[in-house]
SEVEXKE-825072 format. One record per residue (C-alpha): chain; x, y, z; residue number from 1; residue in one letter. Coordinates in Angstrom, 1 decimal, padded with zeros to 4 digits. Each point is the difference from the previous one (the first is absolute). Example, Ala and Ser with C-alpha at 12.3 -4.5 7.8 and 13.67 -1.06 7.14 Angstrom:
! residues 2
[pt "A",[012.3,-004.5,007.8],1,"A"];
[pt "A",[001.4,003.4,-000.7],2,"S"];
***
This chain:
! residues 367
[pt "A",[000.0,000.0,000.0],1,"X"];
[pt "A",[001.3,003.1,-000.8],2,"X"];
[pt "A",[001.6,002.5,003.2],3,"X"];
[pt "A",[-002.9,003.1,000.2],4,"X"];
[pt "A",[002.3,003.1,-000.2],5,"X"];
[pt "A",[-000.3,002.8,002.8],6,"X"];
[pt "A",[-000.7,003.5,-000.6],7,"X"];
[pt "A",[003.1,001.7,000.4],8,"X"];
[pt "A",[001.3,-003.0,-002.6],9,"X"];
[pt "A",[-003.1,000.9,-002.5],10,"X"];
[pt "A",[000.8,004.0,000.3],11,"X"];
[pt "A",[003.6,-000.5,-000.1],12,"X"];
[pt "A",[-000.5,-002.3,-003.8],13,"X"];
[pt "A",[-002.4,002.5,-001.0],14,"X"];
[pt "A",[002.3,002.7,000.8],15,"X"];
[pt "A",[003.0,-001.4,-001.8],16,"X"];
[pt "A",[-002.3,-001.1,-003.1],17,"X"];
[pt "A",[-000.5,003.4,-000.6],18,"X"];
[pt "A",[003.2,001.2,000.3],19,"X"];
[pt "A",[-000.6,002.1,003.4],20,"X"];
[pt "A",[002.5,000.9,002.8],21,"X"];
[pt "A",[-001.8,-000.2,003.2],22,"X"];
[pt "A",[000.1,004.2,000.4],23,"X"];
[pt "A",[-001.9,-000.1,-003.8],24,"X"];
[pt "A",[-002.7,-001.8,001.7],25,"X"];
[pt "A",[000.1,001.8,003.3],26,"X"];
[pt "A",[-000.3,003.1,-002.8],27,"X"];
[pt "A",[-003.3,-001.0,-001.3],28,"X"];
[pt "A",[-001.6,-001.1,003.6],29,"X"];
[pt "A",[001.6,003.4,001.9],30,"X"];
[pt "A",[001.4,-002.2,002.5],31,"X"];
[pt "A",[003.5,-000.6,001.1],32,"X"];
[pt "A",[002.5,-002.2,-001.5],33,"X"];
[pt "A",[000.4,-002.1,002.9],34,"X"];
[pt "A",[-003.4,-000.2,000.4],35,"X"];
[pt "A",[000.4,-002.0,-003.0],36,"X"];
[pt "A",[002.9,-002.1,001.3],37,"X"];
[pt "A",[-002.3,-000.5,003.0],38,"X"];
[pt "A",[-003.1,-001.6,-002.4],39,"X"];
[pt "A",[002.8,-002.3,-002.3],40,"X"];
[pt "A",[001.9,-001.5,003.6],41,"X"];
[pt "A",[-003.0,-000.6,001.4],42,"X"];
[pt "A",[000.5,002.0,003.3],43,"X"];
[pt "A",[-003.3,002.1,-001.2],44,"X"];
[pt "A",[-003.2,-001.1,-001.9],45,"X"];
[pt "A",[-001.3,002.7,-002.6],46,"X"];
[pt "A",[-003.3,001.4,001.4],47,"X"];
[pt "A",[-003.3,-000.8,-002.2],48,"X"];
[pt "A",[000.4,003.1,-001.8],49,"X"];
[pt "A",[003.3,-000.1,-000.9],50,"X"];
[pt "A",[-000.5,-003.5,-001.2],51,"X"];
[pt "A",[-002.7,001.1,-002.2],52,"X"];
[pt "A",[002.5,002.9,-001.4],53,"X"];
[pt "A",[002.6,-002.5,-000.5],54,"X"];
[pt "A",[-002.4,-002.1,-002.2],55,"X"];
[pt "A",[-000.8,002.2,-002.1],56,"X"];
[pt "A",[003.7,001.4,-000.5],57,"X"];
[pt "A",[001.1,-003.5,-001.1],58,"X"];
[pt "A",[-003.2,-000.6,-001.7],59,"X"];
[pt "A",[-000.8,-002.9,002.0],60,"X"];
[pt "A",[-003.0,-001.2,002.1],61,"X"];
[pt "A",[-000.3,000.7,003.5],62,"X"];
[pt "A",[-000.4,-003.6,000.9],63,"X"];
[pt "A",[002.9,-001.1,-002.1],64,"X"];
[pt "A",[002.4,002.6,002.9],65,"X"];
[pt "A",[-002.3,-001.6,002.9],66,"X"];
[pt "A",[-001.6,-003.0,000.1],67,"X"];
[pt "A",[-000.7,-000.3,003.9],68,"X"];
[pt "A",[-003.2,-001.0,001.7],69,"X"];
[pt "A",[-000.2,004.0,001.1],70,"X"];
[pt "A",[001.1,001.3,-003.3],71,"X"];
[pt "A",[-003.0,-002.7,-002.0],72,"X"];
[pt "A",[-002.8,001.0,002.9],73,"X"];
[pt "A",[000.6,003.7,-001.7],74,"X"];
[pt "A",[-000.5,-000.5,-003.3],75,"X"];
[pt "A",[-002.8,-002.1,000.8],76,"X"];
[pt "A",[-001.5,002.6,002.1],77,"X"];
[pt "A",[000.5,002.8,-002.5],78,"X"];
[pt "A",[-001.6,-001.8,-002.8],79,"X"];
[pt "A",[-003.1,-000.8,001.5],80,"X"];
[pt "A",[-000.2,004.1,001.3],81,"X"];
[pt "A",[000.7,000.1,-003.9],82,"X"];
[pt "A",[-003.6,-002.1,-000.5],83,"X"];
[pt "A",[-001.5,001.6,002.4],84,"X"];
[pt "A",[000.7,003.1,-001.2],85,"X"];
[pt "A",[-000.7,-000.5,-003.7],86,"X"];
[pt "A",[-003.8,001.7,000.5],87,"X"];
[pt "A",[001.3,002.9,002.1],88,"X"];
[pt "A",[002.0,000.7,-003.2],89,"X"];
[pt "A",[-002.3,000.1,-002.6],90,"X"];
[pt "A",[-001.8,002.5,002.0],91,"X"];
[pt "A",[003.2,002.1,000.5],92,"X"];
[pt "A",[000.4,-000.5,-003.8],93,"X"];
[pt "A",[-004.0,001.5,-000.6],94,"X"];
[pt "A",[001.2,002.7,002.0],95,"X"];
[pt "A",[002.9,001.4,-001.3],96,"X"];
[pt "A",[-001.4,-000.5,-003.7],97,"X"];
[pt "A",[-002.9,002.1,001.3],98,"X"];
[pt "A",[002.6,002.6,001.4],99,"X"];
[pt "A",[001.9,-000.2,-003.1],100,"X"];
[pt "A",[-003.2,000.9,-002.1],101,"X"];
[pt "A",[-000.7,003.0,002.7],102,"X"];
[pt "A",[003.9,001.1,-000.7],103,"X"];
[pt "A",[-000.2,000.1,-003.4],104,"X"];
[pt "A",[-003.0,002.1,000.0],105,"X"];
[pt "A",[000.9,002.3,002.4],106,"X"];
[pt "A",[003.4,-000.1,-002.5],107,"X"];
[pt "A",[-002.4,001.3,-002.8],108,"X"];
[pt "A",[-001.4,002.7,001.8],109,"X"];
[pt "A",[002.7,001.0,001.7],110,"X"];
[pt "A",[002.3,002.8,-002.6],111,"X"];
[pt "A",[002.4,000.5,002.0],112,"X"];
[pt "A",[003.3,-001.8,001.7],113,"X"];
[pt "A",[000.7,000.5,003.5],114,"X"];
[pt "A",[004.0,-000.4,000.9],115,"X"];
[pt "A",[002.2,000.2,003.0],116,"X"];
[pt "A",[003.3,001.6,000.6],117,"X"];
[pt "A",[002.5,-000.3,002.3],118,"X"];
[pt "A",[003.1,001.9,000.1],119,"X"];
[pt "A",[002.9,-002.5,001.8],120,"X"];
[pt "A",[003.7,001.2,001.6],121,"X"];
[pt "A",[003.0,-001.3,002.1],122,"X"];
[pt "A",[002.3,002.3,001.7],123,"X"];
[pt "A",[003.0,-001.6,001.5],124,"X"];
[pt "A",[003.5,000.1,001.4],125,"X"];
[pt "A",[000.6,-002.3,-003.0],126,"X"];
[pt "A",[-002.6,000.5,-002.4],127,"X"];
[pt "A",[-002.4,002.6,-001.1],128,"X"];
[pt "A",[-002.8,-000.8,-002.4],129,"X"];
[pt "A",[-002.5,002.5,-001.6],130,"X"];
[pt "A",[-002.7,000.6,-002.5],131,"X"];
[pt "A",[-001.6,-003.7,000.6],132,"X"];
[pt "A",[-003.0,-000.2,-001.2],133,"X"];
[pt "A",[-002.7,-002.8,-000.3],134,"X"];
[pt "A",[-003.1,000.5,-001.5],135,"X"];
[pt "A",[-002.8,-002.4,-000.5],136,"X"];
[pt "A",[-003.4,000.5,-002.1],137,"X"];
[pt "A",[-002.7,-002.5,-001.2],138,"X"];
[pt "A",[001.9,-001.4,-002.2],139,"X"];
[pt "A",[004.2,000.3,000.5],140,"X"];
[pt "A",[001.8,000.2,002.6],141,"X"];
[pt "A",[003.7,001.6,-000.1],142,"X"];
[pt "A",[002.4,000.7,002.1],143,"X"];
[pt "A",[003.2,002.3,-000.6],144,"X"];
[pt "A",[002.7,-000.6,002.1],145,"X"];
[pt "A",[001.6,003.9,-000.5],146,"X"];
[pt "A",[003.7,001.4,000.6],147,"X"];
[pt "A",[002.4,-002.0,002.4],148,"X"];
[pt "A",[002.9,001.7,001.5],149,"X"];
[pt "A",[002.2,-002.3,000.8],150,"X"];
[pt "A",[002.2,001.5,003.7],151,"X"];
[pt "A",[002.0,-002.8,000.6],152,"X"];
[pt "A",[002.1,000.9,-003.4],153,"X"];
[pt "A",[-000.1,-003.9,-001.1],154,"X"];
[pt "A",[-001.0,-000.6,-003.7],155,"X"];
[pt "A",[-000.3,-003.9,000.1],156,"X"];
[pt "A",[-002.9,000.2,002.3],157,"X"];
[pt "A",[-002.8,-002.3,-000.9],158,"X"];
[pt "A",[-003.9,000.8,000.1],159,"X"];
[pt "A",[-002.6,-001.9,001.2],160,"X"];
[pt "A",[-003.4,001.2,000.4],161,"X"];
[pt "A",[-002.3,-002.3,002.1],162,"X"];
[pt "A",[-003.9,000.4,001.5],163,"X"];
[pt "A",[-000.8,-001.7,002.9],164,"X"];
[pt "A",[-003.4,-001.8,-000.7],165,"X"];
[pt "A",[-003.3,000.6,002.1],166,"X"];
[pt "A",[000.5,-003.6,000.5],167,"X"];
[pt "A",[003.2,000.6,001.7],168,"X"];
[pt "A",[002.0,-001.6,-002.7],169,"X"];
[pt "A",[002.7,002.0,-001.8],170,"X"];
[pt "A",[000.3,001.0,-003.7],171,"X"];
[pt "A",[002.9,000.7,-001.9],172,"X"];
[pt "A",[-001.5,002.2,-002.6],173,"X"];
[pt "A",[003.6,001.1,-002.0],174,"X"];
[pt "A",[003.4,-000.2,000.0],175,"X"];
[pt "A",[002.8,001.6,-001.7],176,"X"];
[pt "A",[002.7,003.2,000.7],177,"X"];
[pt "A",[-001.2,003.0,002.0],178,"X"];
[pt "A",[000.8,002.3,-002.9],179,"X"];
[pt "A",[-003.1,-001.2,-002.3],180,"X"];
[pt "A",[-002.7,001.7,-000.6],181,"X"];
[pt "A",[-003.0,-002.1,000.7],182,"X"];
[pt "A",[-003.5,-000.1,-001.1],183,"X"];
[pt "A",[-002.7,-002.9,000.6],184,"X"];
[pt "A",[-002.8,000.1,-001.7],185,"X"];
[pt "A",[-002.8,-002.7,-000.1],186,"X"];
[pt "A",[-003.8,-000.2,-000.8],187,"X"];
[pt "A",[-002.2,-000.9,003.0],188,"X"];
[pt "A",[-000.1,-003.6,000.5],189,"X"];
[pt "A",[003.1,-001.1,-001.5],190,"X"];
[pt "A",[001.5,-000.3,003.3],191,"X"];
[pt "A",[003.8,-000.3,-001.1],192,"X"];
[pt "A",[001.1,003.0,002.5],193,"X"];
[pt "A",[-003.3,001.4,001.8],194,"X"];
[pt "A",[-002.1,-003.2,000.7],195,"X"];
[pt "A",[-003.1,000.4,002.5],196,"X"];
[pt "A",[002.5,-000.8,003.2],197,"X"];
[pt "A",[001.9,003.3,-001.2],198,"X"];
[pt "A",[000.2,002.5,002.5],199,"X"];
[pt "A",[001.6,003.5,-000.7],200,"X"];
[pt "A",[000.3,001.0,003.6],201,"X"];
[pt "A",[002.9,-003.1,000.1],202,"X"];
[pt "A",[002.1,000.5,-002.4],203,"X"];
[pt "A",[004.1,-000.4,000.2],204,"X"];
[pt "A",[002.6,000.7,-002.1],205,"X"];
[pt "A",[003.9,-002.0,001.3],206,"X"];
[pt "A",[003.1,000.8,-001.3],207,"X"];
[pt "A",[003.0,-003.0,-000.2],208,"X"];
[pt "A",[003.3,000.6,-000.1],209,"X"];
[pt "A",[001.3,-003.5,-002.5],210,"X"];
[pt "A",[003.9,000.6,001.6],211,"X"];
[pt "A",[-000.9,-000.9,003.8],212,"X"];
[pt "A",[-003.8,-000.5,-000.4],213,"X"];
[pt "A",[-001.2,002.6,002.3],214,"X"];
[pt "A",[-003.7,001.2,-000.2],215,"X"];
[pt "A",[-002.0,003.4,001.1],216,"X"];
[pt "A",[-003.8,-000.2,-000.4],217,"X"];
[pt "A",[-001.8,002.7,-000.2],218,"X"];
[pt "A",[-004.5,000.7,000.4],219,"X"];
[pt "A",[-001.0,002.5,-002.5],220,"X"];
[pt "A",[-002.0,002.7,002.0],221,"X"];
[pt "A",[-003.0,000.6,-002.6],222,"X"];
[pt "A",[-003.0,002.9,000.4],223,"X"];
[pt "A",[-003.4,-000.1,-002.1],224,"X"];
[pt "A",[000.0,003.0,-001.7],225,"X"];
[pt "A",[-003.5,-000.9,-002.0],226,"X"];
[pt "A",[-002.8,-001.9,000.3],227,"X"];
[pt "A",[-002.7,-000.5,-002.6],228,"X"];
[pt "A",[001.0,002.5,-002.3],229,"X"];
[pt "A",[-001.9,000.1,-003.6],230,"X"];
[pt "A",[003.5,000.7,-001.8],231,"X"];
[pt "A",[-001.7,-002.4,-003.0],232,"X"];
[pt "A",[-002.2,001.2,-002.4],233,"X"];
[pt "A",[-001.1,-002.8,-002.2],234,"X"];
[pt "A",[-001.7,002.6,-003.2],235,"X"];
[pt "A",[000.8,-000.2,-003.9],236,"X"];
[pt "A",[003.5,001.1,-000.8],237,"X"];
[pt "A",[000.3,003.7,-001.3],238,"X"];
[pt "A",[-002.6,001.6,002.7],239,"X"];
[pt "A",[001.6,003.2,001.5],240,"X"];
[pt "A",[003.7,-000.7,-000.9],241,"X"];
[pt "A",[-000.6,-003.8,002.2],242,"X"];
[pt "A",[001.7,-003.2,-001.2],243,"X"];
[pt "A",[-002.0,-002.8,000.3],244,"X"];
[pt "A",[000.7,-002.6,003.0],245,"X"];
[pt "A",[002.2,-003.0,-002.0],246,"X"];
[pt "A",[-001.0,-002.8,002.0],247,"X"];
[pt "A",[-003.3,000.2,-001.6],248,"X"];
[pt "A",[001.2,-000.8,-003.5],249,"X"];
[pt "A",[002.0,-002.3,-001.4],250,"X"];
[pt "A",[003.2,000.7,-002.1],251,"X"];
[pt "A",[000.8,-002.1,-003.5],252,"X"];
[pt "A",[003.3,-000.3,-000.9],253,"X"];
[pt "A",[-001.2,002.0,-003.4],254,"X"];
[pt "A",[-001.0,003.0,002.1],255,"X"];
[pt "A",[003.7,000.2,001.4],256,"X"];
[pt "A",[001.6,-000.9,-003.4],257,"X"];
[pt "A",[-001.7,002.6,-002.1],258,"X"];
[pt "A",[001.3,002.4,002.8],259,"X"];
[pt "A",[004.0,-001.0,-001.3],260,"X"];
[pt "A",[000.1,-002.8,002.8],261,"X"];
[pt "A",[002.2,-002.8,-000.2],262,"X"];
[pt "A",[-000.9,-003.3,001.0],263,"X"];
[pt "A",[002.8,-001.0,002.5],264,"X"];
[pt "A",[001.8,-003.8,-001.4],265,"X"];
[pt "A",[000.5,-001.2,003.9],266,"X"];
[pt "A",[-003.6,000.8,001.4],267,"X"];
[pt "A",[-002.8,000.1,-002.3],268,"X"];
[pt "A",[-002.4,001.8,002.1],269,"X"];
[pt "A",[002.0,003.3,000.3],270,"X"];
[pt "A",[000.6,002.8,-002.5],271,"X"];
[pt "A",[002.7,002.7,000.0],272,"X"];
[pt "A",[000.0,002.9,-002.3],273,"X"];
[pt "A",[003.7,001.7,-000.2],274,"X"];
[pt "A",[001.1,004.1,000.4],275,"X"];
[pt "A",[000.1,002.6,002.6],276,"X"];
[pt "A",[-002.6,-000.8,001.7],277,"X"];
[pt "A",[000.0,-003.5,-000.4],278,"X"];
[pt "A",[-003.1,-002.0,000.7],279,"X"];
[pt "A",[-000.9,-003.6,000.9],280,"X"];
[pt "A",[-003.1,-001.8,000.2],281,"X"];
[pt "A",[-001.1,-003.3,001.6],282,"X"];
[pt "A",[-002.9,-002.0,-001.2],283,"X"];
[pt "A",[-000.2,-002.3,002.7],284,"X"];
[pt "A",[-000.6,002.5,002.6],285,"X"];
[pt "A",[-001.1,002.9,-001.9],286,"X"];
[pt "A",[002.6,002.5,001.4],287,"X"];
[pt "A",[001.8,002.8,-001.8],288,"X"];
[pt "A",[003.1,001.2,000.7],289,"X"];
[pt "A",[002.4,002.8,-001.2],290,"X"];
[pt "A",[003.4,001.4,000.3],291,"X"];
[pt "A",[001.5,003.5,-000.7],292,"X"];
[pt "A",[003.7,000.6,000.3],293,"X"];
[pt "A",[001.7,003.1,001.3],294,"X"];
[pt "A",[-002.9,001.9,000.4],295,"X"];
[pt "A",[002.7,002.2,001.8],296,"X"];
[pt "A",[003.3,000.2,-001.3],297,"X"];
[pt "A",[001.4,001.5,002.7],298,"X"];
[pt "A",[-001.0,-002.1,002.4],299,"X"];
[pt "A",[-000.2,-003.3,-001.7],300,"X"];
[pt "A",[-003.5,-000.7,000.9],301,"X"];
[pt "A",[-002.0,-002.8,-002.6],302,"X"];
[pt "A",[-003.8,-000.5,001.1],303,"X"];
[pt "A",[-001.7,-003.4,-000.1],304,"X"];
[pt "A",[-004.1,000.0,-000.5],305,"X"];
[pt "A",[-002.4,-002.4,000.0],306,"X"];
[pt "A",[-003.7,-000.1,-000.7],307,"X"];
[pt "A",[-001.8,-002.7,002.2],308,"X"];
[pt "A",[-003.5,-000.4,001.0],309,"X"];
[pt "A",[-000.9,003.5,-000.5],310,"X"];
[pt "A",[002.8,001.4,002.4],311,"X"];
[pt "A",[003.1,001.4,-002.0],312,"X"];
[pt "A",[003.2,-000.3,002.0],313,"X"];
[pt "A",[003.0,002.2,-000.3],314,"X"];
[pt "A",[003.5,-001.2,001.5],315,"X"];
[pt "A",[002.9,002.9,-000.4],316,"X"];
[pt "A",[003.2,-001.8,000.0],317,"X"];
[pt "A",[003.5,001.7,000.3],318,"X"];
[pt "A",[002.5,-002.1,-002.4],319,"X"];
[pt "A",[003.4,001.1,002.3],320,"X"];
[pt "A",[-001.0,-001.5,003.2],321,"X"];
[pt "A",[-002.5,-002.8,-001.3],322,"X"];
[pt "A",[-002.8,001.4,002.2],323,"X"];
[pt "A",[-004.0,000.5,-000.1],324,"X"];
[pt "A",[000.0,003.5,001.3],325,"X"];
[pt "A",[-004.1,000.2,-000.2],326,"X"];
[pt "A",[-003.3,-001.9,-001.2],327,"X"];
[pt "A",[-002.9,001.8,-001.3],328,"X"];
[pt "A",[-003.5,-001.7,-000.3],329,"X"];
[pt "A",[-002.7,001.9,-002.7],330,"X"];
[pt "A",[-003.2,-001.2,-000.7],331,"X"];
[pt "A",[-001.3,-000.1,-003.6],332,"X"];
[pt "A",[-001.1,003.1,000.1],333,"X"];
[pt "A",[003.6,001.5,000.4],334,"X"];
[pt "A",[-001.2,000.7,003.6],335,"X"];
[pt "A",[002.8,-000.6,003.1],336,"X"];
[pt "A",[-001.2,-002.5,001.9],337,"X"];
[pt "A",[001.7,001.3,003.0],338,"X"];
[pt "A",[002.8,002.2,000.6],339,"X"];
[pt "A",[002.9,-001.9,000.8],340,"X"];
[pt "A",[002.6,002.4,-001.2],341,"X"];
[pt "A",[000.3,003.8,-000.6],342,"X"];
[pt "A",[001.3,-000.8,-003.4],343,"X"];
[pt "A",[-002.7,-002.5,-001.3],344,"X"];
[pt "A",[-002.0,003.0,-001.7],345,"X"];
[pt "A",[003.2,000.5,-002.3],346,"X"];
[pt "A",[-000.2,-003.7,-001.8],347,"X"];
[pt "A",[-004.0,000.4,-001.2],348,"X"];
[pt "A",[001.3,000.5,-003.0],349,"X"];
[pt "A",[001.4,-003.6,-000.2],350,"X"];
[pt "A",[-003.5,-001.4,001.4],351,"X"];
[pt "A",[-001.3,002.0,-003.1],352,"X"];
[pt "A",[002.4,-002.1,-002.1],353,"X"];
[pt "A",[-000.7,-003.1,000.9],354,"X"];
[pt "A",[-004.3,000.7,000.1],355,"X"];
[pt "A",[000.7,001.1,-004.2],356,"X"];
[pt "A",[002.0,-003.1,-000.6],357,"X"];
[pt "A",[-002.3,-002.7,001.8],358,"X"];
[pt "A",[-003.0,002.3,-002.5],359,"X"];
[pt "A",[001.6,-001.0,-002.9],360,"X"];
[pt "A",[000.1,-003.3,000.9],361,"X"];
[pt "A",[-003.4,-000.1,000.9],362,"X"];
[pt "A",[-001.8,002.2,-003.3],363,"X"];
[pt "A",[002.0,-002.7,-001.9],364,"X"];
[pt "A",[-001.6,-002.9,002.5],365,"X"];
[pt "A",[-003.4,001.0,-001.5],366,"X"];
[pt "A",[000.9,000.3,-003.7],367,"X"];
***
């Protein structure tokens, strides 16, 4: 008869099958590695949850990790609940499809989108962070990260950017060098950065140095600054000077060609369109963005724009240090969303740009 393995035998083949050291897997559990090293010599058995995590992880069943009398009397227990509860959930399901038909009503009525914006910072001995802003409507949800000075002085520093879950659980949203510039952008429901255990109130950025592996984390301190604002205006394109709202139509690639696009050879859903500004347009999430180069000579300043749900951003970068020096948020009605810097009324001109370009592309949309 063949020997039954043990757990910490089971986890520790599973482990090595796929090619996992045992801080990998304490990585994807957020537990310790000797925690693991506990679990594979036996000293400590797994709890239920974390066998149930390390099932699916190694794409196994639970029962095939443990097969105990305690371990069967679960699963045995939790599918009949599962019977049990097969009636409650046809109800639950008649209930949300009746909500879903009173959303989409109140959709249709509604004209307007409502957003929220929060304006983020960190001030610290080693790091101070500024114009952070996240800003979440119906239908997107983004969050710019904004300029990072860097007070320790070391360039290698790594960036992580992690969210600690409603659930308890942390996140790790991003990672890459301190000096980027970034931007997440996703449509409600997709889930990849903001999923419903996202909580902006618990948000952490941590900085690693790679040459003796220190880490600093840092909370970004964020303030609502609106709440329900109609910044939105879903009317025909043309009406008082207003652009019409993109994420109600939907782009061909003609549209964009006729417009001197060119189809890019290593992604098939973006467009670029070369010059001074330059322009680039991406099927797959409907987003248009721009850049114009030395807008100021003397100062070596290139702006970067982009046209996303409505909102038109504005980032003014200076090319000598590598920094963001400001963000700038217009809706699309070449109205200031809020008045983040003293300077943001002298870039409407660019939000004007980029409104005429994203016209073109839509009058030749409808032809």
């Amino acid at each position: 008869m063949k020997e039954q393995k043990s757990i910490g035998q089971i986890i520790k083949q599973q482990r090595q099958l796929l090619g996992l050291t045992q801080e990998d897997l304490s990585n994807k559990l957020f537990v310790s590695r000797q925690t693991i090293s506990n679990w594979e010599s036996e000293k400590v058995k797994p709890d239920y949850e974390y066998i149930i995590k390390l099932s699916k992880i190694f794409n196994i069943s639970v029962e095939q990790i443990d097969c105990s009398e305690e371990e069967k009397n679960k699963i045995s227990l939790k599918k009949t609940k599962g019977k049990l509860s097969k009636v409650i959930k046809i109800f639950i399901s008649a209930v949300i499809l009746l909500l879903l038909v009173i959303t989409i009503l109140l959709l249709i009525l509604i004209d307007t989108n409502t957003i929220e914006v929060y304006v983020g910072n960190i001030d610290s001995d080693q790091i101070k962070m500024s114009n952070t802003i996240f800003i979440k409507t119906n239908e997107k949800i983004s969050l710019y990260l904004g300029t990072i000075l860097n007070r320790t002085h070391d360039d290698d520093l790594i960036l992580s950017i992690y969210s600690k879950q409603k659930d308890g659980n942390l996140k790790k949203i991003v990672q890459g060098t301190y000096r980027e510039n970034y931007e997440l952008s996703e449509y409600t429901g997709y889930n990849e950065y903001f999923d419903d255990n996202f909580d902006i109130n618990n948000l952490f950025i941590e900085l690693e140095n790679p040459k003796d592996e220190t880490k600093l984390n840092f909370k970004i301190n964020f303030v609502k600054e609106n709440r329900k604002t109609k910044l939105f205006y879903k009317k025909e394109a043309g009406a008082e000077g207003e652009v019409v709202a993109k994420d109600d139509l939907e782009i061909i690639p003609e549209a964009l060609l006729k417009n001197d696009y060119k189809q890019q050879s290593h992604d098939k859903k973006v467009f670029e369109k070369q010059g001074n500004p330059s322009f680039l347009y991406d099927t797959s999430i409907n987003d248009l963005n721009g850049t114009w180069y030395n807008v100021d000579k003397e100062h070596n300043i290139d702006v970067y724009y982009k046209y996303s749900n409505g909102v038109v951003s504005v980032d003014v970068h200076n090319k000598d240090t590598n920094e963001f020096l400001f963000t700038c948020f217009f809706n699309n009605k070449r109205e200031e969303v809020n008045f983040y810097h003293e300077s943001c009324g002298n870039y409407v001109n660019y939000v004007d740009l980029i409104l005429e370009e994203f016209q073109k592309i839509v009058d030749a949309n409808k032809d």
